[in-house]
C-alpha positions in Angstrom: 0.0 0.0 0.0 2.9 2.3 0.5 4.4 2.5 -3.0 0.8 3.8 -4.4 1.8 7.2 -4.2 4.4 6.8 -6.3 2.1 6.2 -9.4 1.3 9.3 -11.6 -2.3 8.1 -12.0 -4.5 6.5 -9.6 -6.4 5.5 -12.6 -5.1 4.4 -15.6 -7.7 3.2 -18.7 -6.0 1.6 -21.7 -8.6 0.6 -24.7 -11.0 0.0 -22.1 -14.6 -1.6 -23.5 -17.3 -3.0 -22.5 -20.5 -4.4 -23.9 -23.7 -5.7 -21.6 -24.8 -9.6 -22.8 -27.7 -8.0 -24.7 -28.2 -5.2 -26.8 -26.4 -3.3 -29.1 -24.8 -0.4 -26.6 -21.0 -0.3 -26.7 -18.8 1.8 -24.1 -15.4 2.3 -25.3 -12.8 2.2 -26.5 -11.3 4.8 -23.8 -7.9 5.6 -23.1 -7.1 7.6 -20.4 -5.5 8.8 -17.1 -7.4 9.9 -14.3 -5.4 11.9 -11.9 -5.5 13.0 -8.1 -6.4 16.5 -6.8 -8.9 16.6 -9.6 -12.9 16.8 -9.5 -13.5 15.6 -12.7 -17.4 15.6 -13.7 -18.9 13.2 -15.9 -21.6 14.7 -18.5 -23.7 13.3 -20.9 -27.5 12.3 -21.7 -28.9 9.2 -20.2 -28.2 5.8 -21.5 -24.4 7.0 -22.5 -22.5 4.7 -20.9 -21.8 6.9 -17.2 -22.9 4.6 -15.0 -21.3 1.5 -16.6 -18.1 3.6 -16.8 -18.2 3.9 -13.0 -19.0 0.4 -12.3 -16.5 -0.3 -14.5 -13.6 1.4 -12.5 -15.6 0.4 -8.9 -14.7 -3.5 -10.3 -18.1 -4.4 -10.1 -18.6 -5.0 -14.3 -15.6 -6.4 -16.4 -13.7 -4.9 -19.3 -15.0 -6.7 -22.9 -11.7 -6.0 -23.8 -8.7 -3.6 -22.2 -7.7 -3.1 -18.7 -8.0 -0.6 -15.9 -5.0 -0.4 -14.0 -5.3 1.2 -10.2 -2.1 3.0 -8.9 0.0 0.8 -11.7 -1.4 -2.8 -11.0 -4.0 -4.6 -12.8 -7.6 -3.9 -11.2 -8.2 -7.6 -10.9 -4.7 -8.0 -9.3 -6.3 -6.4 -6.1 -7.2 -8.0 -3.2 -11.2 -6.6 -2.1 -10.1 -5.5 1.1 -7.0 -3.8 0.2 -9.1 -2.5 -2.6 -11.6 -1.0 -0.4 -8.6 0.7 1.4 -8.3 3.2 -2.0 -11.5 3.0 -4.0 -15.5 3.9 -2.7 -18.3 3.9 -5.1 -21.6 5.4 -4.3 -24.1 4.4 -6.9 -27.3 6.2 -7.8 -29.4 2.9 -6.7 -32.0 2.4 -4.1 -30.6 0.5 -0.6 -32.6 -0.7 2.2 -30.6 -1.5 5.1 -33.6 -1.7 7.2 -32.6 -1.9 11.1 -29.4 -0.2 10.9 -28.6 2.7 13.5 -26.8 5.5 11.5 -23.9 5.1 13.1 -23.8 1.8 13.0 -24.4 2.4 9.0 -21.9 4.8 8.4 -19.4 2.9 10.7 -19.5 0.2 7.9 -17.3 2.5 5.9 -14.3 1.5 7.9 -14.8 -2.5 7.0 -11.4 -2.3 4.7 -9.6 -0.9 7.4 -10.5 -3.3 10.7 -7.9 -6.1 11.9 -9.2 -9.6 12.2 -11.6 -9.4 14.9 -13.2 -6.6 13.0 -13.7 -4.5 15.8 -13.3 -0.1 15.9 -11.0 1.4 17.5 -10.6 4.4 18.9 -9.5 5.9 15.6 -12.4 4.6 13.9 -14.7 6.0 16.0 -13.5 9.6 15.6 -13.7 9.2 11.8 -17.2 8.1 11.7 -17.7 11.0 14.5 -16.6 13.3 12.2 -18.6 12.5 9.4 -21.4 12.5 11.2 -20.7 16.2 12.3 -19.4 17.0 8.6 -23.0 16.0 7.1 -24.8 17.4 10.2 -26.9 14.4 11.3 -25.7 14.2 14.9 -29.4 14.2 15.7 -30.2 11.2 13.7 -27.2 9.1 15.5 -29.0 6.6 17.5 -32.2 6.7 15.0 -32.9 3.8 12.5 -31.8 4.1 9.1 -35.1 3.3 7.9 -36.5 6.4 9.5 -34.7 9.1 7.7 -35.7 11.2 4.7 -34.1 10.9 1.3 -31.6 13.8 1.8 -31.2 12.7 5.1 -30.1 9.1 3.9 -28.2 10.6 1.5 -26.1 12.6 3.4 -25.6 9.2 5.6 -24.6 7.4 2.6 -21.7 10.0 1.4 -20.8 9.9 5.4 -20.1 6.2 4.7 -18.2 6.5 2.0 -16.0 9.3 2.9 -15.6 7.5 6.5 -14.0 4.8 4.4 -11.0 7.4 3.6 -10.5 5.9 -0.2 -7.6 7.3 -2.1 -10.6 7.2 -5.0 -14.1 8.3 -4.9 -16.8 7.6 -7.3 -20.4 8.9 -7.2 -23.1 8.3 -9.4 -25.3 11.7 -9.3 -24.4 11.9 -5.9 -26.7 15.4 -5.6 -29.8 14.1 -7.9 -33.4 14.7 -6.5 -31.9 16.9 -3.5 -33.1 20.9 -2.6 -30.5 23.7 -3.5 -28.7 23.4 -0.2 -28.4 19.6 -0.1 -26.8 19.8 -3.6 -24.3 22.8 -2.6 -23.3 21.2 0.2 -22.3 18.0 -1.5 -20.6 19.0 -4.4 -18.3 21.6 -1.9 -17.4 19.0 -0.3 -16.3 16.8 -3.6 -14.8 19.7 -4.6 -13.1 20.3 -1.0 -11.5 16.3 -1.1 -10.0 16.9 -4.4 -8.0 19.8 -2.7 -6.5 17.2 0.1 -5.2 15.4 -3.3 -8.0 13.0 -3.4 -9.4 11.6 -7.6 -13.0 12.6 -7.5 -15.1 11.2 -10.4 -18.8 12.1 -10.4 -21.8 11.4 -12.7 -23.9 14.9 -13.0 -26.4 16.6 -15.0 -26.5 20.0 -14.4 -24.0 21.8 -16.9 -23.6 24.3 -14.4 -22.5 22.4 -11.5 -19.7 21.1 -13.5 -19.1 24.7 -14.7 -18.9 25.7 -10.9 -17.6 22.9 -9.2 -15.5 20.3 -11.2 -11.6 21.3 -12.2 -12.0 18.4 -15.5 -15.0 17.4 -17.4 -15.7 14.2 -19.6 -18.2 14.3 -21.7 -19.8 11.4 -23.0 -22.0 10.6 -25.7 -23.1 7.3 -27.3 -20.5 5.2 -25.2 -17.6 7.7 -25.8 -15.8 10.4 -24.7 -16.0 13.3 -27.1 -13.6 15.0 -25.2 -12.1 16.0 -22.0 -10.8 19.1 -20.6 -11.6 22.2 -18.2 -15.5 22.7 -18.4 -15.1 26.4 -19.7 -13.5 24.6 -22.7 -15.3 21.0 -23.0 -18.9 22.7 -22.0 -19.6 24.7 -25.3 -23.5 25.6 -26.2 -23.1 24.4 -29.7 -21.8 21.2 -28.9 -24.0 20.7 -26.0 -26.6 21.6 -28.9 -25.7 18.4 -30.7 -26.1 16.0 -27.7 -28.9 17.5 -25.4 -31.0 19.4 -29.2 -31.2 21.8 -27.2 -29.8 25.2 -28.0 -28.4 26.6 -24.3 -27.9 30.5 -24.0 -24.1 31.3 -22.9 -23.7 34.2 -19.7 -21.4 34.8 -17.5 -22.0 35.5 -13.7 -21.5 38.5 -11.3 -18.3 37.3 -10.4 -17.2 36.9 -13.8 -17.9 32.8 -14.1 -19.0 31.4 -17.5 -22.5 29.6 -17.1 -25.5 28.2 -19.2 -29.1 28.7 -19.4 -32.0 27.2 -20.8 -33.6 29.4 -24.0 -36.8 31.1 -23.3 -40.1 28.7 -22.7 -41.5 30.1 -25.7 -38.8 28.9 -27.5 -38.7 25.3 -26.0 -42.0 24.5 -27.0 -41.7 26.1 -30.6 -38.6 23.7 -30.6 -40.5 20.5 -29.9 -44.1 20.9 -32.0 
């Protein structure tokens, strides 16, 4: 575990494919580096390929073809558990696990990191403390999982993930469905982990969340990457046009920020008769 700082990349993707058993969608081929310190957004239409790109580097689906090496070793090469010590995965599907105490549930983040007896210690403790303080659910400590709201559970989920201390984070709209301050809150805090030198890599939609948040973007369309780059660059309104067919208006905030808005309502529906 020591030498995995000396690796460039965290994330390394060389002619990386994959196909599911049926159906004609292809993801790939990709080549690419991911590096640390970087919030890097993932953008594109539904039914592009993000998710299976993130399940792809969270080990849970297989390569058709190429290989995904993590801080310079073949992907399968890891153990689980020392996996776990350096990659979490947060996926946009529904969990149920009915019973558990939220810090009993967030507390699960530290599995890779517990000796034999799998038992907390004192250390453990304070990082699932802390989380819980982080995401401001100290009041919901003791209560049952199964009792919280969906931003509420939410916030417990990304306490569990970033209690497990990965090197790597992946989220799969992490912020989807949530009110304004929910979302802010979240994606500060992706964008405050990429600081400490962490890789973030997040599924969004909102154009302007990448715009404001995420250092890199990929954007995806029809199981590839068109192109990668800072989203001031990547995120242009004509070629945003030709994936979303819709024609977004090009501003630029107070403090100077480039950002995109929707056209007039008017001209939506014009757009679609």
């Amino acid at each position: 575990m020591k030498g995995v700082w000396m690796v460039k990349s965290p994330l390394t993707l060389k002619n990386l494919t994959w196909k599911p058993r049926f159906g004609q969608f292809r993801l790939g081929p990709i080549s690419l580096e991911i590096p640390d310190g970087k919030f890097i957004a993932l953008l594109g239409p539904n039914g592009v390929g993000k998710s299976s790109l993130l399940r792809l580097l969270s080990g849970i689906l297989r390569p058709s073809s190429g290989k995904i090496d993590l801080f310079g070793k073949d992907y399968g090469m890891w153990k689980s558990r020392e996996r776990g010590k350096l990659v979490a995965f947060l996926s946009q599907e529904s969990e149920n696990p009915f019973g558990f105490q939220l810090v009993k549930y967030i507390g699960l983040g530290r599995f890779p990191h517990l000796g034999s007896f799998r038992r907390m210690a004192v250390e453990d403790r304070k990082i699932v403390d802390s989380e819980i303080d982080a995401w401001g659910l100290g009041e919901f400590r003791m209560r049952s999982i199964s009792n919280l709201s969906g931003g509420e559970f939410q916030r417990a989920r990304l306490a569990r993930a970033l209690a497990q201390q990965p090197k790597i984070l992946l989220f799969d709209e992490p912020a989807n469905h949530l009110d304004l301050q929910s979302r802010v809150r979240i994606l500060s805090r992706l964008k405050e982990e990429a600081k400490k030198g962490k890789c973030i890599l997040a599924a969004i939609h909102d154009v302007n969340d990448a715009m404001l948040y995420a250092d890199e973007v990929w954007l995806l369309d029809n199981g590839r990457i068109l192109d990668s780059g800072s989203p001031s660059r990547v995120l242009q309104s004509s070629r945003l046009a030709d994936i979303y067919d819709i024609e977004l208006t090009r501003f630029f905030s107070a403090d100077g920020r480039m950002m995109l808005g929707m056209p007039p309502a008017s001209d939506l529906a014009q757009h679609y008769m």
